[in-house]
VOGU-3710 file (C-alpha; in Angstrom, 3 decimals, decimal comma):
1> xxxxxxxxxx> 155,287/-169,404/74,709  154,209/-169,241/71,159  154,515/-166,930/68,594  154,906/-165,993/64,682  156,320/-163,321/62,397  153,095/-160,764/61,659  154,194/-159,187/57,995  152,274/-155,438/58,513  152,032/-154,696/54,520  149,296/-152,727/52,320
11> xxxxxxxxxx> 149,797/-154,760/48,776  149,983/-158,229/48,836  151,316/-158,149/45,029  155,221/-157,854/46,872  154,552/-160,882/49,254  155,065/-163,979/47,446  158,829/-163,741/47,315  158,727/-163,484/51,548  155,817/-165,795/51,599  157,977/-168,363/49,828
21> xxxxxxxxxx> 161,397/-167,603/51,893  158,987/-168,103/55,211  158,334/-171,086/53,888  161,543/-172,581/52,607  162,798/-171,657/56,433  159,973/-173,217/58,517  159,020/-169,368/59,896  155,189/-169,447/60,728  154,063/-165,855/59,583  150,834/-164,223/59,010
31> xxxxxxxxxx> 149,740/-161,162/56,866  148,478/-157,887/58,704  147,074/-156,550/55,372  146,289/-152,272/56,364  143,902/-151,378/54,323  140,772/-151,982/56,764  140,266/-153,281/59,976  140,462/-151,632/63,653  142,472/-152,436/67,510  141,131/-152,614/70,461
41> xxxxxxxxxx> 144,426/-150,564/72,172  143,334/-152,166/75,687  143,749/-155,554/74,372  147,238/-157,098/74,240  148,650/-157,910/70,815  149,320/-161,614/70,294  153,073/-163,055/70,908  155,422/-162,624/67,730  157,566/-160,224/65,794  156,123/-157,832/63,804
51> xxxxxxxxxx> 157,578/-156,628/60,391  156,265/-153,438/58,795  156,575/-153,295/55,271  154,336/-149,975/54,633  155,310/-148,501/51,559  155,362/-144,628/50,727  153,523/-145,182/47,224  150,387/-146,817/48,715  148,384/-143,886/47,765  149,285/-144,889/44,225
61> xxxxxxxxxx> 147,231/-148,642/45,408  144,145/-146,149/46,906  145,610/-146,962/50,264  146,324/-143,474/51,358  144,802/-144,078/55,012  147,786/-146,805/55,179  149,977/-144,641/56,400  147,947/-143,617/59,185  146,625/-147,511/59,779  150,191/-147,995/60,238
71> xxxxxxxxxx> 151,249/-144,846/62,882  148,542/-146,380/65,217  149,563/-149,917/64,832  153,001/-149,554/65,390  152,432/-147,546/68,772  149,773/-149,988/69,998  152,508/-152,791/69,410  155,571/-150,626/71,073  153,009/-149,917/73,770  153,207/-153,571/74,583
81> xxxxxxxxxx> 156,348/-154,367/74,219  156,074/-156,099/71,405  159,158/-156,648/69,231  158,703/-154,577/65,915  160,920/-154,642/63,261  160,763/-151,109/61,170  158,364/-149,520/63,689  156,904/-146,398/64,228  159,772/-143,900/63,598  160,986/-145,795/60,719
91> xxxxxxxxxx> 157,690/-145,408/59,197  158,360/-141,691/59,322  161,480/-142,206/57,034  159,857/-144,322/54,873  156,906/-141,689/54,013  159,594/-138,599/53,894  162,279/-137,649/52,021  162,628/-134,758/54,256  163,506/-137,131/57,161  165,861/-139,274/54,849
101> xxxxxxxxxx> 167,245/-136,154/53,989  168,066/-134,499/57,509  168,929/-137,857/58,978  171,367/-138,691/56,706  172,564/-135,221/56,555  173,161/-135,641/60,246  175,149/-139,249/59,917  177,543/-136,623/57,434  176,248/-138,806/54,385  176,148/-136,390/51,496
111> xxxxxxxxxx> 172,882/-135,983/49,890  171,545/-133,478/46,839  171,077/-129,855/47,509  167,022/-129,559/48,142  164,527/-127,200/48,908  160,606/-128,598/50,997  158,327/-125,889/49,654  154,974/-126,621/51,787  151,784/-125,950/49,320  152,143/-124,108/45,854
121> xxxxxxxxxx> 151,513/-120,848/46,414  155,643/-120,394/46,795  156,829/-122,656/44,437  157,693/-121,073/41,195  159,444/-118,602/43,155  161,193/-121,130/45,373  162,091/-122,487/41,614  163,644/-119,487/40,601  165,739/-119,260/43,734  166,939/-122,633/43,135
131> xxxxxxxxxx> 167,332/-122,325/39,459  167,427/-124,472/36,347  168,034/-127,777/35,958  166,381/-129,264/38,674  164,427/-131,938/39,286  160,775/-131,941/41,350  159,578/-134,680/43,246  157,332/-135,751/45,787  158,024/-135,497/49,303  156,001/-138,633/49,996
141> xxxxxxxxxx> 156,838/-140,367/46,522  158,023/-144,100/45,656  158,525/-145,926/42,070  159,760/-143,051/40,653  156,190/-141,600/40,450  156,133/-137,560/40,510  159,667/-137,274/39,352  160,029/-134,520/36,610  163,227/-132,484/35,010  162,952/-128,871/34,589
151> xxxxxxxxxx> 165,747/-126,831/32,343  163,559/-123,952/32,620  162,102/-121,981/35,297  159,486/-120,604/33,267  158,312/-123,920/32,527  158,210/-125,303/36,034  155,969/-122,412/36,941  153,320/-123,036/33,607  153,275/-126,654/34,925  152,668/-125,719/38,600
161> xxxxxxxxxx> 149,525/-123,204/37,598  148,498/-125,708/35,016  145,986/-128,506/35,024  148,507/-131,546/35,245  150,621/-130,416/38,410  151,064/-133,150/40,336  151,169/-132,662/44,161  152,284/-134,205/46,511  149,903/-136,874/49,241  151,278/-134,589/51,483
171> xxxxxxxxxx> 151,616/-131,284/50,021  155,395/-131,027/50,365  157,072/-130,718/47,254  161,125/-131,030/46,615  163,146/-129,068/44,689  166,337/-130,852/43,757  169,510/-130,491/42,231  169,792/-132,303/39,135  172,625/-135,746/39,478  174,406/-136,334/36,376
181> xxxxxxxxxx> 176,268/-139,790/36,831  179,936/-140,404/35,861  178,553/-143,817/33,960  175,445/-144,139/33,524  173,681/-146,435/36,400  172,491/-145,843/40,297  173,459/-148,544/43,016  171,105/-149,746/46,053  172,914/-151,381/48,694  171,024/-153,715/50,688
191> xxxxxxxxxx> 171,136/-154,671/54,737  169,298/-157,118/56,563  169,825/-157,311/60,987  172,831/-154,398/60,822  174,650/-156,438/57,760  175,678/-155,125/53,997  173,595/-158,387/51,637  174,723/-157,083/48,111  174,772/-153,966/46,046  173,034/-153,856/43,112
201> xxxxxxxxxx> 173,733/-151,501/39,796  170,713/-150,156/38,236  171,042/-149,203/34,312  170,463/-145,459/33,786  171,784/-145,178/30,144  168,027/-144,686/28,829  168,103/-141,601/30,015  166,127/-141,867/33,027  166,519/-138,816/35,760  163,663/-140,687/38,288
211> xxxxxxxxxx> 166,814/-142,817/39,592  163,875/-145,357/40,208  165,712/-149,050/40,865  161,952/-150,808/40,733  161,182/-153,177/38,080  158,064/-151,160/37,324  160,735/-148,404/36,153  162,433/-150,499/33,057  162,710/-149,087/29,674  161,767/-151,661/27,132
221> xxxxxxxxxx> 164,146/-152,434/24,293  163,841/-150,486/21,041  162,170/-152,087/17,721  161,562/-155,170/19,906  165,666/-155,376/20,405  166,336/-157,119/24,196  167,682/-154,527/26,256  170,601/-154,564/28,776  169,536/-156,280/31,990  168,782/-153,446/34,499
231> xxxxxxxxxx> 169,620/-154,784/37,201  173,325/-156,367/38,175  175,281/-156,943/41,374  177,419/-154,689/42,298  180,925/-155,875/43,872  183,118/-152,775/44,180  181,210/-150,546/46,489  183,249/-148,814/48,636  183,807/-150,557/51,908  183,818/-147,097/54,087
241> xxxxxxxxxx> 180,480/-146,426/52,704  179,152/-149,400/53,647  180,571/-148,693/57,191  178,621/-145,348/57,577  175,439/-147,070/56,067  175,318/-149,309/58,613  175,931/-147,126/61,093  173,053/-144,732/60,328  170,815/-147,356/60,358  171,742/-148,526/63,191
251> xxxxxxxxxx> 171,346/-145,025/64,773  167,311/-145,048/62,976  166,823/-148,158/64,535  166,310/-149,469/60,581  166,852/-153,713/60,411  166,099/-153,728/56,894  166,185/-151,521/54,117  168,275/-150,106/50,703  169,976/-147,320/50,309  170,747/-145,759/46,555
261> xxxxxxxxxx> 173,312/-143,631/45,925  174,707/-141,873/42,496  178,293/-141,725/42,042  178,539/-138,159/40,039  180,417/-136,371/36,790  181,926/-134,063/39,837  183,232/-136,833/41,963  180,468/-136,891/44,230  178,781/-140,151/46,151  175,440/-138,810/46,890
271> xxxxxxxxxx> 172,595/-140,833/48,542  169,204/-139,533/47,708  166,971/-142,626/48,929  166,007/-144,147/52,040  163,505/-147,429/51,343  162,643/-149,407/54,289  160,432/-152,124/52,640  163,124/-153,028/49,916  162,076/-155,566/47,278  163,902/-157,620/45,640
281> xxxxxxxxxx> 164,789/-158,382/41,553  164,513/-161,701/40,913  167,190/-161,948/38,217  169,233/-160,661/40,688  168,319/-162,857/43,681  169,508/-165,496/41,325  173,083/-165,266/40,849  173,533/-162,964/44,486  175,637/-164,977/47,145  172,772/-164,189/49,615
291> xxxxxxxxxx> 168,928/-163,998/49,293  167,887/-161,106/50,521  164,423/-162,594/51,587  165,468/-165,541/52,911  167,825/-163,436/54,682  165,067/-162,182/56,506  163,397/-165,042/56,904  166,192/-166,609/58,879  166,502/-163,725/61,111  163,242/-162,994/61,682
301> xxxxxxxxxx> 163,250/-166,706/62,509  165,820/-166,333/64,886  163,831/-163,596/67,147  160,817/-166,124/67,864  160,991/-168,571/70,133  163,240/-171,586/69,481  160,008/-174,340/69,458  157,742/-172,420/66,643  160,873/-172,070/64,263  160,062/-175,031/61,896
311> xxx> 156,513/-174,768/62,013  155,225/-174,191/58,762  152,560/-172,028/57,797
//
């Protein structure tokens, strides 16, 4: 029997860091890049384990058919009985918050108060139902993209009849209570194969409300002064909320992924995020006690058969 690790992905700018871990671990792997193509759903997939790693923001890469590339791959592969890490129903949390939402509302995580309002015609009054502060966001979002603060309702409703409203890919937009942090950061745990890898503390203090831990969401330093890092580990996260992480992933059927959360001014611990193709911060990786990638690599490694493990490329 032979086999490899198939990476199912839409942007091969996040690859090199799980290229390289592949490597380093002597996992053969290939790149299913989504953005083209086509299956023939009579003929059987080849021998492996397949990874997705579609992302909610590839609409913001023109890859907006990714998502749907990806629903029909991930069934032909189950269909075979192919091993698939992050398959089909995880690819539904991925691409809503709605799903994140309910699902961890079911696991009795606490998450913010929201609204889904489908279209626009209902939103401003949806908006003044909810009322001021909120925050808006998309329901298929990612990177922080389509995140916005209201303080007024008026406002929200000049922006939605405007020319610069922003919808949604999938015309579900979120209205959201607004999370004011006790200190000023967010934390994403990590898990790899139904284990906790590290926690790390994102840096809110320039004011952002996106709660965005992606690298493509730092603030650069005033008058060319070197800002705080923004990312840190995180070693004090509360070991019972670790234990119900797990757990609801386990329940999704999720083998890798990072969860934020905002500890708030009321006393709260609120998770509002649900990513299932986690990347990784570099400055980070390097002082952590695990690599997340490698991580992976190893037990992705460890699902193929024992005589391909080594091979490289």
């Amino acid at each position: 029997m032979s086999g490899k690790v198939y990476v199912i992905h839409e942007n091969p700018q996040w690859l090199p860091p799980f290229a390289a871990a592949f490597e380093a671990e002597g996992v053969p792997f290939e790149e299913w890049l989504l953005t083209d193509g086509s299956i023939d759903l009579a003929v059987e997939p080849p021998d492996g384990v397949f990874w997705s790693r579609l992302s909610a923001s590839a609409h913001t890469r023109d890859h907006a058919h990714s998502k749907e590339f990806g629903r029909a791959v991930l069934r032909w592969l189950a269909s075979w009985g192919r091993t698939v890490i992050n398959g089909a129903d995880v690819l539904e949390l991925e691409v809503s918050k709605v799903a994140q939402h309910a699902a961890l509302r079911h696991a009795g995580i606490e998450v913010p108060r929201t609204v889904a309002v489908f279209g626009t015609d209902d939103l401003a009054a949806s908006a003044e139902r909810f009322g001021a502060p909120f925050i808006s966001k998309h329901n298929q979002g990612g990177k922080g993209l389509g995140v916005r603060r209201w303080d007024s309702v008026d406002d929200f409703a000049a922006w939605v009849a405007g020319s610069d409203f922003e919808p949604s890919p999938d015309g579900i937009t979120l209205l959201q209570e607004l999370l004011v942090a006790r200190t000023p950061f967010i934390t994403r745990a990590e898990f790899v194969a139904g284990e906790f890898v590290y926690a790390v503390r994102v840096d809110t203090s320039a004011g952002s409300f996106e709660l965005c831990p992606a690298e493509a969401c730092a603030i650069p330093g005033a008058d060319g002064v070197e800002p705080e890092p923004l990312f840190r580990l995180r070693d004090d996260v509360d070991p019972a909320l670790i234990d119900r992480y797990l757990a609801f992933l386990a329940a999704e059927g999720v083998g890798i992924a990072g969860i934020e959360f905002i500890e708030t001014l009321d006393g709260r611990t609120v998770t509002y995020d649900v990513n299932t193709n986690t990347n990784y911060n570099p400055d980070v990786e390097a002082s952590a006690p695990r690599s997340g990638p490698h991580e992976i690599a190893r037990w992705l490694g460890s699902l193929l058969p024992r005589e391909v493990v080594g091979i490289r490329g």
